[in-house]
MDAnalysis code that builds the backbone (N, CA, C; Angstrom):
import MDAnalysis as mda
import numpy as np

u = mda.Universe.empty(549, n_residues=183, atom_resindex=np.repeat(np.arange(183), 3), trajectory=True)
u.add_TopologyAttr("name", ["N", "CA", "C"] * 183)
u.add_TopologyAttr("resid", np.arange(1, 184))
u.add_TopologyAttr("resname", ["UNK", "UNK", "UNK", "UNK", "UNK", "UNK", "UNK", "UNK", "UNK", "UNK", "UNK", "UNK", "UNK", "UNK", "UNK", "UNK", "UNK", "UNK", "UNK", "UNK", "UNK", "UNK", "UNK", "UNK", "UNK", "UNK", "UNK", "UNK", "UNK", "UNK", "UNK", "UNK", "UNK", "UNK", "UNK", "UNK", "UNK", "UNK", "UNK", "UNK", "UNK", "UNK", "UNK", "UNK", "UNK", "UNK", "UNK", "UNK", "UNK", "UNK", "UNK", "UNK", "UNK", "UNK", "UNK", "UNK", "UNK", "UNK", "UNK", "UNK", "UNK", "UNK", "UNK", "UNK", "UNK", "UNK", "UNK", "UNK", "UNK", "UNK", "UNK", "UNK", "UNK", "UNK", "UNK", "UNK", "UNK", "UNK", "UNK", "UNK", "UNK", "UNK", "UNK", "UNK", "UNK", "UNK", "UNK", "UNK", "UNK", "UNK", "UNK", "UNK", "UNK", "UNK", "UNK", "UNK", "UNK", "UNK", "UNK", "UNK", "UNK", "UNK", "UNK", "UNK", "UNK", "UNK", "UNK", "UNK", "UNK", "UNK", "UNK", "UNK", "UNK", "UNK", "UNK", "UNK", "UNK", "UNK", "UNK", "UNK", "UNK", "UNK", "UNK", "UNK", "UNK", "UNK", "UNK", "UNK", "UNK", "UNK", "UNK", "UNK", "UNK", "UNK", "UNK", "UNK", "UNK", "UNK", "UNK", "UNK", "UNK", "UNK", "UNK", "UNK", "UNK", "UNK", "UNK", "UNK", "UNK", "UNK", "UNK", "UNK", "UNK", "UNK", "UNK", "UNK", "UNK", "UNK", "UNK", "UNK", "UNK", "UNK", "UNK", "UNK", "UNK", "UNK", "UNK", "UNK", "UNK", "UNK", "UNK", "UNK", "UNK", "UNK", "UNK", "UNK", "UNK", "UNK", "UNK", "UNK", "UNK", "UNK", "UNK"])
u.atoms.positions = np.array([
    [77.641, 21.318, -12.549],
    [76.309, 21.557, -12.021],
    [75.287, 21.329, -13.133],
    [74.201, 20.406, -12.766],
    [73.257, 20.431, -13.490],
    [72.669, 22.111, -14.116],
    [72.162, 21.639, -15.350],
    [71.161, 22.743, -16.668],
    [70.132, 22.818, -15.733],
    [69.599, 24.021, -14.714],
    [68.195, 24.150, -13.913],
    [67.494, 23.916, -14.963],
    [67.389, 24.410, -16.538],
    [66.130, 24.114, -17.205],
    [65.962, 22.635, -16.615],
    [66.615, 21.342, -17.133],
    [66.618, 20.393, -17.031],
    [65.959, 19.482, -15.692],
    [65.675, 20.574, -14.936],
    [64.645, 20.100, -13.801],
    [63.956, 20.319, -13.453],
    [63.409, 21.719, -14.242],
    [62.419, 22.631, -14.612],
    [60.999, 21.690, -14.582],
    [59.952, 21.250, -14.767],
    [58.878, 20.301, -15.249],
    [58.542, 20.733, -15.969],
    [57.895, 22.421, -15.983],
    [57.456, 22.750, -16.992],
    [58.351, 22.873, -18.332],
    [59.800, 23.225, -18.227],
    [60.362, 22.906, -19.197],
    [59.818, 21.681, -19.993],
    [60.547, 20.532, -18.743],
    [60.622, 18.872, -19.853],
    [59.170, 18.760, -20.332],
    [58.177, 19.370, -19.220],
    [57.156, 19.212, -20.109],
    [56.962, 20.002, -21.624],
    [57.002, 20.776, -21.530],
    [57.534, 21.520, -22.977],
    [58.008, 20.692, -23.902],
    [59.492, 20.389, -23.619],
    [60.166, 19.867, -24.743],
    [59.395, 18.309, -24.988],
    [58.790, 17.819, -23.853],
    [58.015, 16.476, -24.579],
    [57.476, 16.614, -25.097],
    [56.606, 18.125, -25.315],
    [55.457, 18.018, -26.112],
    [55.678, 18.645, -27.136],
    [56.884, 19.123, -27.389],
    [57.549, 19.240, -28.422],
    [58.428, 18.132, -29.500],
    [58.915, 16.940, -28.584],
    [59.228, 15.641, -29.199],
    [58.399, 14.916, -29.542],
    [56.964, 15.163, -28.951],
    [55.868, 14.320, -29.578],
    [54.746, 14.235, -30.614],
    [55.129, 15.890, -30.441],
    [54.841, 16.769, -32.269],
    [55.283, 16.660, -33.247],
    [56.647, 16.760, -32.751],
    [57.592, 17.144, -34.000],
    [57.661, 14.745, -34.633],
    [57.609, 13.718, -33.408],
    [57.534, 12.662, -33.860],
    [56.399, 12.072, -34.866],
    [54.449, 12.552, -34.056],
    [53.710, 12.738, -34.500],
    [53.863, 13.216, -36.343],
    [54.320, 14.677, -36.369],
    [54.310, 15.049, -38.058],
    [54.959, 14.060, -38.508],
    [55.940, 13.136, -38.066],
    [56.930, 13.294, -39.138],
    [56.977, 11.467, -38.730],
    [55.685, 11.190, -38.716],
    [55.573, 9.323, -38.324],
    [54.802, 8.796, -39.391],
    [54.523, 7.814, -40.002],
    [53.610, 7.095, -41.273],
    [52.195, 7.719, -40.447],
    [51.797, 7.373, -41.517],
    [50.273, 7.165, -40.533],
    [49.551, 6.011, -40.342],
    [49.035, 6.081, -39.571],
    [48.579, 4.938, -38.614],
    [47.609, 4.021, -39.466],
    [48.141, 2.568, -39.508],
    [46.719, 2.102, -40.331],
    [46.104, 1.930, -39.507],
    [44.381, 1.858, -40.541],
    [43.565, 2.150, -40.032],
    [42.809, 0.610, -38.955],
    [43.728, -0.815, -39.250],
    [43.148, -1.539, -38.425],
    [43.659, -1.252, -36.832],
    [45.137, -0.421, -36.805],
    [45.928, -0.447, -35.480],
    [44.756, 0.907, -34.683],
    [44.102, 2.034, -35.310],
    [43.142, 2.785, -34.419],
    [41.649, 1.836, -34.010],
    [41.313, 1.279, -35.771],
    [40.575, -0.105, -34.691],
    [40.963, -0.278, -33.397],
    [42.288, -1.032, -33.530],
    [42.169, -2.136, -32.351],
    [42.540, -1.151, -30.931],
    [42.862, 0.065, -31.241],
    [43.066, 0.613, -29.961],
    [41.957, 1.512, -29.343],
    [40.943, 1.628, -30.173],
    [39.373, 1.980, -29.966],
    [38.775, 1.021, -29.349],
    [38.856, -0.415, -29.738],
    [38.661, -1.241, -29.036],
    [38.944, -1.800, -27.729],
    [40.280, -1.171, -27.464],
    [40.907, -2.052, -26.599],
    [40.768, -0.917, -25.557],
    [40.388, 0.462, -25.578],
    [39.944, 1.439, -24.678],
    [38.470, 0.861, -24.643],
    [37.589, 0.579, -25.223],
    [35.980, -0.264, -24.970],
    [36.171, -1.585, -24.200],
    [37.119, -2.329, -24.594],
    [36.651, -3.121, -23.975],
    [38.006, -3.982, -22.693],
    [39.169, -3.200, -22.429],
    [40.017, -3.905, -21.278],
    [40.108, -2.542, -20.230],
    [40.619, -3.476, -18.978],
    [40.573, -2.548, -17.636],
    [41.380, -1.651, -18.050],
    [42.877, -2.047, -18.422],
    [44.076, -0.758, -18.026],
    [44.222, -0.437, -20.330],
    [43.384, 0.047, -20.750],
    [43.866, 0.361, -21.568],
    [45.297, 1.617, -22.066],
    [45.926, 1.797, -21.048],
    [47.110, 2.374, -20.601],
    [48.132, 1.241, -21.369],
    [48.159, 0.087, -21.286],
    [49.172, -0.881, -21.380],
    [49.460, -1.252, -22.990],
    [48.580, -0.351, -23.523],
    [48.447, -0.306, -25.127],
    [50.004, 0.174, -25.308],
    [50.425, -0.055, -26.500],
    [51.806, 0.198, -27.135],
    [51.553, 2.132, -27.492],
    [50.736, 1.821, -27.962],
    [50.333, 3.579, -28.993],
    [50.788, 3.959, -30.215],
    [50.431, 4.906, -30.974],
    [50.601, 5.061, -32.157],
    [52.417, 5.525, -31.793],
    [52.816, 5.913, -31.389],
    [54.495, 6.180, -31.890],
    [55.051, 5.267, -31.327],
    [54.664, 4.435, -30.623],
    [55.500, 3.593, -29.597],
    [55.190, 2.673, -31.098],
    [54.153, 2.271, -31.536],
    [54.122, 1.182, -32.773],
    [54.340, 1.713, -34.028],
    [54.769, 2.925, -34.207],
    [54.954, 3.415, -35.183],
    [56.700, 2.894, -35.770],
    [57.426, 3.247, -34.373],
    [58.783, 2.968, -33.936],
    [59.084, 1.384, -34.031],
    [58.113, 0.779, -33.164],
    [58.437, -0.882, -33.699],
    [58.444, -1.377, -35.065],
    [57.855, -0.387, -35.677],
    [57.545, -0.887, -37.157],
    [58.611, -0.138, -37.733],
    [58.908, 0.732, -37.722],
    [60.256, 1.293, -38.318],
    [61.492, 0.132, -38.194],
    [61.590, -0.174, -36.804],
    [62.949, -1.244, -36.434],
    [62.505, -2.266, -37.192],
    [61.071, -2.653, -37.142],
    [61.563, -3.870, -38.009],
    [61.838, -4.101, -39.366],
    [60.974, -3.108, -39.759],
    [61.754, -2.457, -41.448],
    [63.072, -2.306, -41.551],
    [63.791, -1.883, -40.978],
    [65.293, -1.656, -40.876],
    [65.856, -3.145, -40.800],
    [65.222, -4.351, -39.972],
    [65.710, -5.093, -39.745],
    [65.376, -6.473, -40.654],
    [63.862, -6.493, -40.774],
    [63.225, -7.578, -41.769],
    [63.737, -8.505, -41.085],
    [63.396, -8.733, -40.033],
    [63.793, -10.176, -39.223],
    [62.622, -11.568, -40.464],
    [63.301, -12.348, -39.637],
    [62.882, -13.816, -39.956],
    [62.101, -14.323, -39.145],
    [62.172, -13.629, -37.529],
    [61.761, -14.482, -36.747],
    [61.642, -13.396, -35.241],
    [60.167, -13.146, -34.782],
    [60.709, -12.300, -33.556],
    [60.071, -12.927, -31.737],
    [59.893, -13.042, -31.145],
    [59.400, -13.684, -30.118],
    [59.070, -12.681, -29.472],
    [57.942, -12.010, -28.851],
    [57.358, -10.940, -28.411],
    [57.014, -11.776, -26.966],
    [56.916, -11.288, -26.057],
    [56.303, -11.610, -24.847],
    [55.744, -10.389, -23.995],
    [54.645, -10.703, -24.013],
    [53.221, -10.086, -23.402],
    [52.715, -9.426, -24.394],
    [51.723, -10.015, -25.224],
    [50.970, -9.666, -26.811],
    [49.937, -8.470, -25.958],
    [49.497, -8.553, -25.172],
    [48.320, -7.512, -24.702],
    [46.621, -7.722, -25.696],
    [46.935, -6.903, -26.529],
    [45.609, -7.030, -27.065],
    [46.081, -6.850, -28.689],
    [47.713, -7.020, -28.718],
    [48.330, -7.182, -30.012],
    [48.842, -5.762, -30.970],
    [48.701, -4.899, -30.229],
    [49.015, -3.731, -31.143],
    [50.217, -3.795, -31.506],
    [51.404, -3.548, -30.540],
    [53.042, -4.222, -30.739],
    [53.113, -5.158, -31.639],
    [52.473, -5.936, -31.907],
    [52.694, -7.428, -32.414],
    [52.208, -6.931, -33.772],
    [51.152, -6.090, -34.400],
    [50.715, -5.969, -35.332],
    [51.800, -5.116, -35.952],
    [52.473, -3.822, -35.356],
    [53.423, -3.027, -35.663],
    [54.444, -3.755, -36.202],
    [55.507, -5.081, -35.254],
    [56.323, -5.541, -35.831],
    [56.252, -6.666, -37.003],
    [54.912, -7.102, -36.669],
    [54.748, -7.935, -38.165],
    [55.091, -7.093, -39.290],
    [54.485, -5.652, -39.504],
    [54.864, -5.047, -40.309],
    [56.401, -5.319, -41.309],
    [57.285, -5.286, -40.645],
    [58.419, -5.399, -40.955],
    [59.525, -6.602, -41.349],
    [58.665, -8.165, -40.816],
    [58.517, -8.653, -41.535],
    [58.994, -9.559, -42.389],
    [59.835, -10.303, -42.736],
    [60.827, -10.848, -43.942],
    [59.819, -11.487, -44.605],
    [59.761, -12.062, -45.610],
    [58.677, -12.745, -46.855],
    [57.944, -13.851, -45.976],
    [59.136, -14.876, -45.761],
    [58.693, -15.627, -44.740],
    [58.957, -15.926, -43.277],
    [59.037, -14.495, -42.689],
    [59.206, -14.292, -41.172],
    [57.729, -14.573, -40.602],
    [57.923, -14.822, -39.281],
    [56.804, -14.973, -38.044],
    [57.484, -14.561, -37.009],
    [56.451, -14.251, -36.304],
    [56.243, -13.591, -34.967],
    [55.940, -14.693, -34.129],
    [56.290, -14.945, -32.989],
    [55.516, -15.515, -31.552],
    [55.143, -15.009, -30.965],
    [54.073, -14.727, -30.890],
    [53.174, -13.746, -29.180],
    [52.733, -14.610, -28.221],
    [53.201, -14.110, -27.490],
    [53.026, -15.128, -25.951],
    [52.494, -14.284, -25.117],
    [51.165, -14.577, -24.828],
    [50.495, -13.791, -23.166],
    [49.905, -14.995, -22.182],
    [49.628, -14.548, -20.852],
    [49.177, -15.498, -20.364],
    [48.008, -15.443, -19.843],
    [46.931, -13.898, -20.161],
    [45.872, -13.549, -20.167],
    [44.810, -14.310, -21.267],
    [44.205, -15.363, -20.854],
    [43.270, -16.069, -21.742],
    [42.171, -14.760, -22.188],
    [41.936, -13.927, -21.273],
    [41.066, -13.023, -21.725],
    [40.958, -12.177, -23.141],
    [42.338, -11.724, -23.152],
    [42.429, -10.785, -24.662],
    [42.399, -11.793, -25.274],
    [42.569, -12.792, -25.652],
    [42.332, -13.708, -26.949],
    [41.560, -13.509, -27.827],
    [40.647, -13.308, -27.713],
    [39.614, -12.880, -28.262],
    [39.731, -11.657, -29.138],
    [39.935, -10.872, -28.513],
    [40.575, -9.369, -29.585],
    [41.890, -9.580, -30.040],
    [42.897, -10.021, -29.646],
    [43.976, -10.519, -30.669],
    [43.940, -11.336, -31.545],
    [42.680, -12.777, -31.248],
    [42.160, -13.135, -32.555],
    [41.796, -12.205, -33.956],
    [40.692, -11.488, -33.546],
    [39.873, -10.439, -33.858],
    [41.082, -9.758, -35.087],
    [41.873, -8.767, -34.208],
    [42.846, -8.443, -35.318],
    [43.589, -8.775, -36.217],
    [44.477, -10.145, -35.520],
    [45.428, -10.729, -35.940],
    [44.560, -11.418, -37.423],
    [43.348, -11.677, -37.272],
    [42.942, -12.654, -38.272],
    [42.552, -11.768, -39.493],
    [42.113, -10.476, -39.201],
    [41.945, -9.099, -39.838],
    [43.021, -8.369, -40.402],
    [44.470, -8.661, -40.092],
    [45.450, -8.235, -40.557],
    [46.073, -8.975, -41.606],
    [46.914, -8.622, -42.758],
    [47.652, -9.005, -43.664],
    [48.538, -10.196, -43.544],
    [49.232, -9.827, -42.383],
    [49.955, -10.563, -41.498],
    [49.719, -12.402, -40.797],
    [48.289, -12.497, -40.784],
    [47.360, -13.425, -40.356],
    [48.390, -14.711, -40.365],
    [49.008, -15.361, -41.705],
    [49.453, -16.116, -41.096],
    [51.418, -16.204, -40.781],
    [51.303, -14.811, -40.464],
    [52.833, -14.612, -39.651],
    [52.763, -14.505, -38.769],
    [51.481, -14.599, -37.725],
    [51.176, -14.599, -36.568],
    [51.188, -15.666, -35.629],
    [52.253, -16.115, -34.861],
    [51.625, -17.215, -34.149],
    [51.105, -16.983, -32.253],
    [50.146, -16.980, -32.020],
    [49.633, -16.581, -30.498],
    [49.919, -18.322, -29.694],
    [50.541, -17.268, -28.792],
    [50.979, -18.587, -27.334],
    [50.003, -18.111, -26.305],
    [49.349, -18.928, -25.838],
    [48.872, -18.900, -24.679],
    [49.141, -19.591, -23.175],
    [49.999, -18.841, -22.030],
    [50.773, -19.192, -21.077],
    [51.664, -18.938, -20.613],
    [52.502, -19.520, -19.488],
    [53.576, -18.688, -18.962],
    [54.819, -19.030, -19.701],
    [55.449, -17.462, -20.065],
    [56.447, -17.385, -20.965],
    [57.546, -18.702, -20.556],
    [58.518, -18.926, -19.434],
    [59.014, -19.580, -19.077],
    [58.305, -21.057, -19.414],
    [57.554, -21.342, -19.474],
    [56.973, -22.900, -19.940],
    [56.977, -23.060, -21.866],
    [56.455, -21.742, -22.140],
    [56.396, -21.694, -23.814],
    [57.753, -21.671, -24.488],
    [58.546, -20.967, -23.845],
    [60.218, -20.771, -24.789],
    [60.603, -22.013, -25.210],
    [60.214, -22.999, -23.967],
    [61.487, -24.108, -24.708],
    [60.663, -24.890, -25.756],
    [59.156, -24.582, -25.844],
    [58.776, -25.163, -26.958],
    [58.699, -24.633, -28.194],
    [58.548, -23.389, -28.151],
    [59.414, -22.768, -29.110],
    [60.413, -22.589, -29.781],
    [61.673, -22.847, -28.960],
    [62.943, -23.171, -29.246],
    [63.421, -24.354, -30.074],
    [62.523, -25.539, -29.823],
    [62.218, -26.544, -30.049],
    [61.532, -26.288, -31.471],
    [60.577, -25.834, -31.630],
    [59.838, -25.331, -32.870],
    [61.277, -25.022, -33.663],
    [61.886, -23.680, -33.859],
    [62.997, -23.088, -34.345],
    [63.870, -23.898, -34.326],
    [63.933, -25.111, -33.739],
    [65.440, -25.962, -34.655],
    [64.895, -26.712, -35.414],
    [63.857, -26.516, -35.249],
    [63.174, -28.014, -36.327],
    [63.416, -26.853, -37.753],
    [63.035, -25.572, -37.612],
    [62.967, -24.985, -38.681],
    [64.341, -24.514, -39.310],
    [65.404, -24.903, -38.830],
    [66.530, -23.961, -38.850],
    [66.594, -22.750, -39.170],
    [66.593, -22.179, -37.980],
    [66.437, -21.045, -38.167],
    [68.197, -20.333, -38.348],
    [68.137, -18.984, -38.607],
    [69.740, -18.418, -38.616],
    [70.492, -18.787, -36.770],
    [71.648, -18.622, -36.990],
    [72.686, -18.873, -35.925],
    [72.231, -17.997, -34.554],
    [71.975, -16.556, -34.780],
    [71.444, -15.929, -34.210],
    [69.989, -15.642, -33.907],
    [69.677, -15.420, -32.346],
    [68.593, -15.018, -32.258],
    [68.915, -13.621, -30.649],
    [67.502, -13.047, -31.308],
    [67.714, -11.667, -30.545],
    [66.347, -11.633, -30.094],
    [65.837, -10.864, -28.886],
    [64.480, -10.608, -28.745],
    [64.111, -8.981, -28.284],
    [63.266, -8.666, -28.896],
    [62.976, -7.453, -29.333],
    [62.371, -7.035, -28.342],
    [61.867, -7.301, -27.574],
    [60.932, -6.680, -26.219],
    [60.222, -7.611, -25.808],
    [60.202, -7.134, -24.249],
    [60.178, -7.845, -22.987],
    [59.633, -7.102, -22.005],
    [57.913, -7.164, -22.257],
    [57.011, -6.224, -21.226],
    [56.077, -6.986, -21.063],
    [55.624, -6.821, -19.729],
    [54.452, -7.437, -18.980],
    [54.288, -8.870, -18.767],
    [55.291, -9.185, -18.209],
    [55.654, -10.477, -17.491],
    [54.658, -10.749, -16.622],
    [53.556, -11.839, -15.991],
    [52.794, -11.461, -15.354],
    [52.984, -12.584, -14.119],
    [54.812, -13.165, -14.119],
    [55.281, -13.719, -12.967],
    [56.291, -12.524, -12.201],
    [55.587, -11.900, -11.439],
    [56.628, -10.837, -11.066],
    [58.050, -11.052, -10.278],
    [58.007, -12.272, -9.901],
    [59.326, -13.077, -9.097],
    [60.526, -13.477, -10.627],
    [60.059, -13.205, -11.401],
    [60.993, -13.817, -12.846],
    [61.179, -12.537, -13.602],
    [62.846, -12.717, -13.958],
    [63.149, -11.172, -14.704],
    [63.915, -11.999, -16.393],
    [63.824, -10.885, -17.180],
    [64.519, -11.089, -18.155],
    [65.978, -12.130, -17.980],
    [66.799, -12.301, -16.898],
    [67.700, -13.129, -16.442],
    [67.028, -14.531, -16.986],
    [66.437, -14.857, -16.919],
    [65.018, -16.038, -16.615],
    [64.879, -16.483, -17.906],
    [64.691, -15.756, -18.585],
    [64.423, -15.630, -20.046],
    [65.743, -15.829, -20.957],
    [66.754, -15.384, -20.768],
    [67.978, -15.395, -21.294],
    [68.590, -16.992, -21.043],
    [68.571, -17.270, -19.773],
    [68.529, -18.629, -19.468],
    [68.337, -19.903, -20.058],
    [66.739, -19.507, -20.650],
    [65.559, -20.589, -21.214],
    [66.489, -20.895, -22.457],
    [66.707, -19.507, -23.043],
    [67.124, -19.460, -24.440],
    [68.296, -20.046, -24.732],
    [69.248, -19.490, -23.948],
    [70.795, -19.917, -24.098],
    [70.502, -21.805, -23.726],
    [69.356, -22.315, -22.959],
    [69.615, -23.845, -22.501],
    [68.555, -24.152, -24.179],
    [68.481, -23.599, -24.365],
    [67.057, -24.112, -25.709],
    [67.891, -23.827, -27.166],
    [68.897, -22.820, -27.251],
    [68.988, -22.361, -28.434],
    [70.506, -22.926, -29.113],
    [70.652, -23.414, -29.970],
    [72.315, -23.696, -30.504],
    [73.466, -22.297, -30.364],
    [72.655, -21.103, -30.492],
    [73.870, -19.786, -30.582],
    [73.086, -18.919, -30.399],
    [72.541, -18.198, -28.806],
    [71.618, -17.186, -28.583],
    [72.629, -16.170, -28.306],
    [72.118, -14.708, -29.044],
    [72.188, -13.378, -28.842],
    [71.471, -12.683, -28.239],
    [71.517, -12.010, -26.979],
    [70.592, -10.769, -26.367],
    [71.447, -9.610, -26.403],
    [70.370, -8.153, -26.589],
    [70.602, -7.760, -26.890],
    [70.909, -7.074, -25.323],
    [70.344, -7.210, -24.434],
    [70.096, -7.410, -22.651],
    [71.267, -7.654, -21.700],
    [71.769, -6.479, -21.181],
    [72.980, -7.067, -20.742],
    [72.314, -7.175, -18.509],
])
């Protein structure tokens, strides 16, 4: 039999706001261009909800420290906060691909991206993910890249008929030896 706490609300609410304290103390602190851009991005987009947030990018930036990729392919940049987090992490000469298909944020992911350290580990795609991979892929053999490739997150697809399946696809027909991490 289920823990009644465990279905409690006010419990889980409790203990979330107890996991988000206890994450909060004990997270870097936030640079100061990532509260920029999320001051901004509450001024100036409809669903500023779709923002990553300070622990959600606190966490991307941890993994990629742990990981120091070479190379990460992000799909759905938003207004770039995610994207700024995992640049963080980084290899000397790693890059990022951000791919959205909102011409609108451009403008503020310019804005940051060109404002950040990172500037030219940044590369912004503009369009539908499924059309950009294989030129990307294409990009990455020209560069030889390592044997493996992995992709780190996969939010806000804005073809809702196409799932990560779709994506795995592109890669495995585009890539010499693709890894997901996506089962």
């Amino acid at each position: 039999m289920q823990d009644p706490k465990m279905i409690n609300p006010k419990f889980t609410e409790a203990l979330s706001e107890q996991w988000i304290n206890y994450a909060t103390e004990n997270s870097e602190t936030i640079p100061e261009i990532l509260v920029a851009l999320e001051r901004e991005t509450h001024q100036k987009t409809l669903q500023p909800r779709m923002l990553s947030g300070a622990l959600q990018g606190r966490l991307l930036s941890l993994i990629s420290h742990l990981i120091s990729p070479k190379l990460i392919i992000e799909i759905g940049t938003y207004t770039g906060y995610a994207t700024l987090c995992l640049a963080e992490g980084l290899g000397e000469k790693g890059k990022i691909h951000t791919l959205d298909i909102n011409e609108e944020l451009v403008p503020i992911q310019s804005k940051f991206f060109n404002m950040s350290p990172f500037k030219n580990q940044i590369i912004s795609h503009l369009g539908p993910a499924l059309d950009l991979i294989p030129k990307i892929c294409a990009l990455m053999e020209w560069l030889r890249p390592p044997s493996r490739y992995s992709y780190n997150k996969l939010h806000g697809l804005q073809e809702p008929m196409r799932t990560h399946h779709d994506i795995q696809d592109i890669f495995q027909k585009n890539t010499p030896s693709f890894h997901s991490p996506v089962n």
